[in-house]
C-alpha positions as CSV (number, residue, x, y, z in Angstrom):
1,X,0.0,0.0,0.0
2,X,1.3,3.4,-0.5
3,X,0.0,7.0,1.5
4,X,-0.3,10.3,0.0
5,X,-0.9,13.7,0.4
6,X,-4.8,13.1,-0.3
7,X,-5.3,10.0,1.5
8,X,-8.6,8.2,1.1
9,X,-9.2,4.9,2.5
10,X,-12.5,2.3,1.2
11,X,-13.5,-0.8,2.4
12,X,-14.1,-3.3,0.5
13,X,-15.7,-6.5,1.7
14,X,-13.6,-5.8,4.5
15,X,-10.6,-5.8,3.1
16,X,-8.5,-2.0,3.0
17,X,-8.1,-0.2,-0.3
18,X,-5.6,3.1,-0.4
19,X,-6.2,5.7,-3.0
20,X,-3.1,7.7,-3.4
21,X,-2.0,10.6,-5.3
22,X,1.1,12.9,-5.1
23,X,3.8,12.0,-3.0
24,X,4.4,7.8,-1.8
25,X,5.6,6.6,1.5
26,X,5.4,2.8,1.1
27,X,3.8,0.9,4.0
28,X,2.5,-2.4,5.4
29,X,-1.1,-3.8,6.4
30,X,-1.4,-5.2,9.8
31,X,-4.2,-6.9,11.6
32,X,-2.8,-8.5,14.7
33,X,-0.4,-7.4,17.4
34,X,-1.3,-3.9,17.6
35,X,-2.0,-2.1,20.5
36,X,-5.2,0.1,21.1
37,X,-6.1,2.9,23.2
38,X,-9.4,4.9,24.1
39,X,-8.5,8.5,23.5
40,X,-10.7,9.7,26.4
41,X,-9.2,13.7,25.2
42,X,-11.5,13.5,22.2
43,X,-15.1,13.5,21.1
44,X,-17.4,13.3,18.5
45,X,-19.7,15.7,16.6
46,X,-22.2,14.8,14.1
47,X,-22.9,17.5,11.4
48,X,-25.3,15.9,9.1
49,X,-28.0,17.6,6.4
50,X,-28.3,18.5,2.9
51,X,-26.3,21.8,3.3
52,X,-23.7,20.5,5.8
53,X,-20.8,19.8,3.3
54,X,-21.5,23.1,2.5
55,X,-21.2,24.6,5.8
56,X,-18.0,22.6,6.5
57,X,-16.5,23.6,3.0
58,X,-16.7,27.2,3.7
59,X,-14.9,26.5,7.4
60,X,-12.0,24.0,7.3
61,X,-8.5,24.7,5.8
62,X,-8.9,21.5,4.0
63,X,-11.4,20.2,1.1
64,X,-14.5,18.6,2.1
65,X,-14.4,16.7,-1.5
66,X,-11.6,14.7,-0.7
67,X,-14.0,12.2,1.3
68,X,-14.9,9.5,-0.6
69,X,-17.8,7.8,0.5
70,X,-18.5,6.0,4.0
71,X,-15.3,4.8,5.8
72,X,-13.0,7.6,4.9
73,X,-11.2,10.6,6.7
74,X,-9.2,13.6,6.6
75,X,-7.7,16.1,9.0
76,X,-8.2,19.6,9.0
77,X,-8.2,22.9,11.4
78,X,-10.5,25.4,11.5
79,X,-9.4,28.9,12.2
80,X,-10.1,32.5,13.3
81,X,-10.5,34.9,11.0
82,X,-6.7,36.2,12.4
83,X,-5.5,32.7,10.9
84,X,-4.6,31.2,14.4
85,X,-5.9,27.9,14.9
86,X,-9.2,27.7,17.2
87,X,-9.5,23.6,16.8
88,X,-7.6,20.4,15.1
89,X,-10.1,18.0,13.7
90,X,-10.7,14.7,12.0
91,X,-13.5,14.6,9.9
92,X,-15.2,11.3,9.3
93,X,-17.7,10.3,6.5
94,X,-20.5,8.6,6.9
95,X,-22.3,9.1,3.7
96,X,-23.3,11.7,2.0
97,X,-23.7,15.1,3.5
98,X,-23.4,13.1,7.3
99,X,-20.1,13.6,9.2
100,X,-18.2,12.8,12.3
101,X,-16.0,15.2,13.9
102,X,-13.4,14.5,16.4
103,X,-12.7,17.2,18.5
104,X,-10.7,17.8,21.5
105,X,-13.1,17.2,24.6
106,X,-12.1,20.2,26.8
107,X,-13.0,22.3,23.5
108,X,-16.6,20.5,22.0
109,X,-18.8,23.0,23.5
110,X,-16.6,26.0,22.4
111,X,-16.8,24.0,18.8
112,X,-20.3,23.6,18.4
113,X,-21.2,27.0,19.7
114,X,-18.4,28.2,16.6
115,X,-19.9,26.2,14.2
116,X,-23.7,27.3,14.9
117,X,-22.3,30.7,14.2
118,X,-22.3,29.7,10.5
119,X,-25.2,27.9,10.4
120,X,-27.7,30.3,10.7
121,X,-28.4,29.6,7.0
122,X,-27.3,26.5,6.6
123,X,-29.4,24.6,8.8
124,X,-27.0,21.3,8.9
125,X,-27.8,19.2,12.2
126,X,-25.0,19.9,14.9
127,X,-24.7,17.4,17.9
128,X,-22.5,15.4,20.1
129,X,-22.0,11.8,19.8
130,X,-21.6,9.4,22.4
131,X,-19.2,7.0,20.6
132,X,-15.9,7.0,21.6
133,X,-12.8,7.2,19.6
134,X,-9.7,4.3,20.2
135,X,-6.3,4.4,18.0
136,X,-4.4,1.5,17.2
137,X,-1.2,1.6,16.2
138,X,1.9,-0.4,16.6
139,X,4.5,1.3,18.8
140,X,7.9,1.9,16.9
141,X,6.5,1.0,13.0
142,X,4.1,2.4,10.5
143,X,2.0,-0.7,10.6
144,X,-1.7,-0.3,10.3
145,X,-5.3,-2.0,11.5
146,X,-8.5,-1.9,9.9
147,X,-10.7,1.1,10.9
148,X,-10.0,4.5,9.7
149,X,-6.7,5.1,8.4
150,X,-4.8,8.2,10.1
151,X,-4.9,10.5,7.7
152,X,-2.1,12.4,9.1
153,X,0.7,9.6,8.8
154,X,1.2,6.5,8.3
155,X,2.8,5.9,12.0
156,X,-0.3,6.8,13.7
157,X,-2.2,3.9,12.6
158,X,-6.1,3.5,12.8
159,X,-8.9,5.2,14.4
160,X,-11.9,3.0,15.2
161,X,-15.5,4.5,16.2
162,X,-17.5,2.9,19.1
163,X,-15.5,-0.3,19.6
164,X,-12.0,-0.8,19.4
165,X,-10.4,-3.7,17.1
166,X,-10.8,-7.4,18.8
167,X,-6.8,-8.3,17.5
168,X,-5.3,-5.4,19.6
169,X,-4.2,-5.3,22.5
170,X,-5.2,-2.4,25.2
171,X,-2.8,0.1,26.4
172,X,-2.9,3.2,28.8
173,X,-3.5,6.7,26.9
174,X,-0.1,7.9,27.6
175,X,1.0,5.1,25.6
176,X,-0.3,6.8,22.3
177,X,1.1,9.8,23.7
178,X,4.2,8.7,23.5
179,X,3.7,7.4,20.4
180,X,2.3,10.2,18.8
181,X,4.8,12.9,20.6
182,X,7.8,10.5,18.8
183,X,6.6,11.3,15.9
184,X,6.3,14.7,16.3
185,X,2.8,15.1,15.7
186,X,0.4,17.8,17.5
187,X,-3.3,17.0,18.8
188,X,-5.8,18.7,21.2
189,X,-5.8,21.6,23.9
190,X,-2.2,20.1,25.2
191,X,-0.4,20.8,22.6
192,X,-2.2,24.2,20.5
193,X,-3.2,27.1,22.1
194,X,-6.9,27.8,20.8
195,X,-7.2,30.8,19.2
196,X,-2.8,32.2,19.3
197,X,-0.8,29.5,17.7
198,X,-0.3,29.5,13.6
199,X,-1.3,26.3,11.5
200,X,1.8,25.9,9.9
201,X,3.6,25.9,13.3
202,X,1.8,22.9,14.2
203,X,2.8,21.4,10.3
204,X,-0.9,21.5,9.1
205,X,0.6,22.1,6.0
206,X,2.8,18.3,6.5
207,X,0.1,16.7,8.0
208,X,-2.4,16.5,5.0
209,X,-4.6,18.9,6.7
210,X,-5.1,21.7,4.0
211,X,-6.0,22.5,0.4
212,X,-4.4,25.5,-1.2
213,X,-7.2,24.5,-4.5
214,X,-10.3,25.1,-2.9
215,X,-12.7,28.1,-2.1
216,X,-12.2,30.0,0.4
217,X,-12.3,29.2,4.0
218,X,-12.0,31.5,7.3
219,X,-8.4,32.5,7.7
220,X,-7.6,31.2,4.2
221,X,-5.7,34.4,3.3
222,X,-3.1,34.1,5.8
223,X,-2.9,31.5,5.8
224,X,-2.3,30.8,1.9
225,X,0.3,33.9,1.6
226,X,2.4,32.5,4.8
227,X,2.4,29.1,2.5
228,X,3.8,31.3,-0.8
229,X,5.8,33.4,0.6
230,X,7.3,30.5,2.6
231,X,7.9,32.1,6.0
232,X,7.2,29.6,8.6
233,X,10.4,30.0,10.9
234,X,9.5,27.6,13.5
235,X,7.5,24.6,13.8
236,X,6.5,21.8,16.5
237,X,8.9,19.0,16.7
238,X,9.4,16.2,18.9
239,X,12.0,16.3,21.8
240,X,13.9,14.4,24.5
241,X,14.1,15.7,27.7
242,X,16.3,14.9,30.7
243,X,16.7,16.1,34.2
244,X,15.3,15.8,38.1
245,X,12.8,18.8,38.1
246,X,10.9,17.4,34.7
247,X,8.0,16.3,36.1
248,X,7.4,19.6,38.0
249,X,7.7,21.8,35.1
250,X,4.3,24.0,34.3
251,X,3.6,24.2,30.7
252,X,4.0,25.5,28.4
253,X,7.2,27.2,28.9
254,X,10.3,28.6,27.1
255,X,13.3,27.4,25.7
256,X,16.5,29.0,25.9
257,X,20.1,28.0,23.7
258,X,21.8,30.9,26.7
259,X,20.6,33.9,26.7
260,X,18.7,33.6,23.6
261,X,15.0,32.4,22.9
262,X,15.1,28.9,21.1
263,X,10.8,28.5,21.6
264,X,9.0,26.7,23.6
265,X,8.2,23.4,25.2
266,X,4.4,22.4,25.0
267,X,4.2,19.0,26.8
268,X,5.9,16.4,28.2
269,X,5.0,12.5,28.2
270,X,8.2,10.8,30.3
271,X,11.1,11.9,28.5
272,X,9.4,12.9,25.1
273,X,7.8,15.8,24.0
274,X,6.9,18.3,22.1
275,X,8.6,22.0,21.6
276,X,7.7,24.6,18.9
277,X,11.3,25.2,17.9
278,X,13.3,27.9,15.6
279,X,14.9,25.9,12.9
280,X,18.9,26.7,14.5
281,X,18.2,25.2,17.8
282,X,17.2,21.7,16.0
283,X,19.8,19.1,18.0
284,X,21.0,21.6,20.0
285,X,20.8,21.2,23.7
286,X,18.3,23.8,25.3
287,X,17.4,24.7,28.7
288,X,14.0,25.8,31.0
289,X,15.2,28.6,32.7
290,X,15.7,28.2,36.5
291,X,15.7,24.2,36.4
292,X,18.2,21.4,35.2
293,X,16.2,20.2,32.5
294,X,17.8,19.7,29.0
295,X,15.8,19.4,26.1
296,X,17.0,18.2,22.3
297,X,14.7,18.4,19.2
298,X,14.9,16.5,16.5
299,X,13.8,17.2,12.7
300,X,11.0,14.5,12.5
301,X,11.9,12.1,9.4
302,X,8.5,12.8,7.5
303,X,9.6,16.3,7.3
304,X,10.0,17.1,3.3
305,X,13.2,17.2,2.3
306,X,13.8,20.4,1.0
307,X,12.9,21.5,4.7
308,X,15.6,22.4,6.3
């Protein structure tokens, strides 16, 4: 199988299919040996009704058109009108005009109060689900389960709605924490600032999350002329940390390479985590003022190349 840019994912008698376009990262099918965890940080909104792919088009950075039936998914962020990110979302499909929405759970109210903002004449259906959301993934590879491929990266795995696959085995949240913070891949209130931090700072633009083809969108413009003019000096990365006075730090808080600002450390997950970092201070040791922690980031491998 191969993942692209525009991933879309079918089932097929209940075997996957991969539609691909653009750029290939080769990877393997996996059914058994995965591990599985309930992401108790997000939830689920249904936006269903003949105008809701409408309403959605006109509000996510990326295009509503690349879902391709039932059991497919993308990821997106929906902005401000400033171009600052108010939430990160996957967006499910479950048929025509009917959508799932995962949202961060300590934002869903805030979301569905921005969303009936715009609906006024749209009149799409707007309410939470009860469903939970698991990920399975296999700690270390890019192997994959059946559900709904990640349609960030490969490395993520699956996510599965309601029940969780019978193969994998069940792990503690902080598990896919880890897993996810490895690979240097943002998600929820933790990590981004609702309403301050820039998409491209959290690699939207990497991720799959946005179309620079389609119509417009709130904070399209931007967030289009940061992507032409190419100025996105500093962008979230994954880090290793070390010292006694880690697990007292309070987040988020800066990094320094001496006296100088380097950026700053979002959260922590043992001795990973995550830092929005200035391109020089990647693999340099950095410091949180006033403790002994050191901190190292790394230019994640899924990076393009002519990203420097």
């Amino acid at each position: 199988y191969y993942i692209t840019n525009n991933l879309r994912l079918s089932m097929i008698r209940g075997c996957q299919s991969i539609k691909n376009f653009g750029r290939r990262i080769k990877l393997r099918t996996c059914r058994h040996s995965s591990s599985v965890a309930q992401l108790d940080h997000r939830k689920l909104v249904e936006v269903s009704g003949p105008q809701s792919t409408k309403l959605l088009q006109g509000l996510f950075t990326n295009d509503m058109n690349n879902l391709s039936g039932t059991h497919s998914a993308i990821y997106t962020h929906l902005l401000n009108v400033r171009g600052r990110v108010m939430f990160d979302n996957i967006v499910y499909s479950k048929g025509l005009n009917n959508y799932l929405i995962e949202v961060d759970s300590n934002l869903v109210e805030k979301f569905i109060k921005f969303l009936s903002m715009y609906n006024i004449r749209s009149k799409a259906k707007i309410a939470i689900k009860d469903e939970s959301v698991f990920a399975s993934f296999i700690p270390g590879t890019s192997l994959l389960d059946g559900g709904f491929v990640d349609p960030r990266l490969p490395g993520l795995g699956c996510r599965h709605i309601g029940m969780p696959p019978d193969e994998a085995t069940p792990v503690d949240i902080d598990v896919y924490h880890q897993h996810r913070v490895r690979l240097g891949v943002s998600e929820g209130s933790r990590d981004i600032t609702s309403g301050k931090d820039f998409p491209f700072e959290h690699n939207l633009d990497f991720l799959n999350g946005v179309s620079f083809a389609k119509g417009c969108y709130i904070g399209q413009e931007l967030t289009a002329r940061t992507h032409h003019v190419g100025e996105t000096r500093k962008r979230v990365v994954p880090v290793s940390l070390s010292g006694v006075e880690l697990e007292s730090l309070l987040l988020p808080t800066r990094l320094s390479a001496g006296k100088r600002a380097a950026g700053k450390l979002l959260s922590v997950y043992g001795d990973v985590g995550l830092a929005v970092l200035r391109f020089p201070y990647l693999d340099q040791e950095l410091t949180v003022s006033g403790t002994d922690v050191k901190v190292v980031g790394q230019r994640p491998d899924w990076w393009p190349s002519e990203v420097k």
